[in-house]
C-alpha positions in Angstrom: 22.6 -58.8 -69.3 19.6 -60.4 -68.4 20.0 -64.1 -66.5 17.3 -66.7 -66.0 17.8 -69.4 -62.9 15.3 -72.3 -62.1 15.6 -73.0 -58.7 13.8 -76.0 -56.6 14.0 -75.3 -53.1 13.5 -78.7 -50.7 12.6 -78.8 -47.1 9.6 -77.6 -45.5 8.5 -75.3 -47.5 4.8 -75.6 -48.1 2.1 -74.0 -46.5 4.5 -71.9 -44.5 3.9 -68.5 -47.0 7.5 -69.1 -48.8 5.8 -68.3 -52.1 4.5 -64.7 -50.8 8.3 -64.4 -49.1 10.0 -65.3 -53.0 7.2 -62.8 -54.7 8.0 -60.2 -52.5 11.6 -60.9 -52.2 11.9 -60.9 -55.7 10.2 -57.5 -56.4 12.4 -55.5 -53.8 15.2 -57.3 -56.0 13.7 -56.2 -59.2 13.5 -59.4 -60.4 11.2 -61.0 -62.7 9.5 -64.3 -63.0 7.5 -67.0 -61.3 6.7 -69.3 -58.5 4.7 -72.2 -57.1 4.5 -75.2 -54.9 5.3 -78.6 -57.0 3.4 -82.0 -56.7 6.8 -83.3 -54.6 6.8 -80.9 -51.9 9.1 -78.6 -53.6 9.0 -75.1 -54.5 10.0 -74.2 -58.3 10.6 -70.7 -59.6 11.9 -69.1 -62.6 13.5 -65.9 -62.0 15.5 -63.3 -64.6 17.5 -59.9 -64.2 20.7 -59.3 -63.0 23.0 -62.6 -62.2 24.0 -60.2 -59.0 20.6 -60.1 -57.5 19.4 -63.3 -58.4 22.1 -64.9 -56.5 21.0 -62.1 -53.8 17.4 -63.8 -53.4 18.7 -67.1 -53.6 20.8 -66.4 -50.6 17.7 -65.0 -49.0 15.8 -67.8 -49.9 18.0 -70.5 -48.5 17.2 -68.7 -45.3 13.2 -68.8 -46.0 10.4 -66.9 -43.7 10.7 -67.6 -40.0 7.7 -70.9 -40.0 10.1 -72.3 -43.3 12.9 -75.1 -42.9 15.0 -75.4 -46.4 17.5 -77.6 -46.4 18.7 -77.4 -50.3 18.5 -74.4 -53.1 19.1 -76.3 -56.5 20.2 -73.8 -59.2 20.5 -74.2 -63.0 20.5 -71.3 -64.7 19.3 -71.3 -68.2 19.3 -69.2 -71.8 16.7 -66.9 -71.8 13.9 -67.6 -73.9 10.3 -65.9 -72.8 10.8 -62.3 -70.9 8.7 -62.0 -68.2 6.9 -59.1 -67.2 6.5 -59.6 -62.9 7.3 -62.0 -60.6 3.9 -64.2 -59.7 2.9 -66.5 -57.6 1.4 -69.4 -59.7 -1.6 -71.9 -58.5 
């Protein structure tokens, strides 16, 4: 059954490559979606597939690419309502 989570992650996560580290971290997950740096400092995303492996790259993204600091992972996961194709990094 396909999921959908939006995530913000917080800390410092800008300028640091996280949204190359979700894109690719999402594709060896299978995982569809997108993501991209907010106006706050934040990064958002919007990921579907399996709950399993979504709360697999969660987990990975709490950790982040070595230059990243995260200090929170919000999750609320959501009803499905557009499919998406790939997972993209979004300017």
């Amino acid at each position: 059954m396909l999921k959908q989570a939006h995530l913000t992650i917080s800390g410092r996560v800008q300028g640091v490559f996280f949204r190359d580290f979700t894109q690719e971290n999402a594709e060896l997950l299978d995982l569809t979606g997108w993501v991209r740096n907010a106006a706050d400092g934040t990064v958002e995303a919007v990921v579907q597939g399996e709950e399993s492996k979504i709360k697999e790259l969660i987990k990975r993204l709490n950790q982040g690419p070595n230059s990243a600091n995260v200090t929170e992972v919000k999750v609320d996961w959501h009803e499905v309502n557009e499919v998406f194709d790939d997972f993209a990094v979004r300017y």
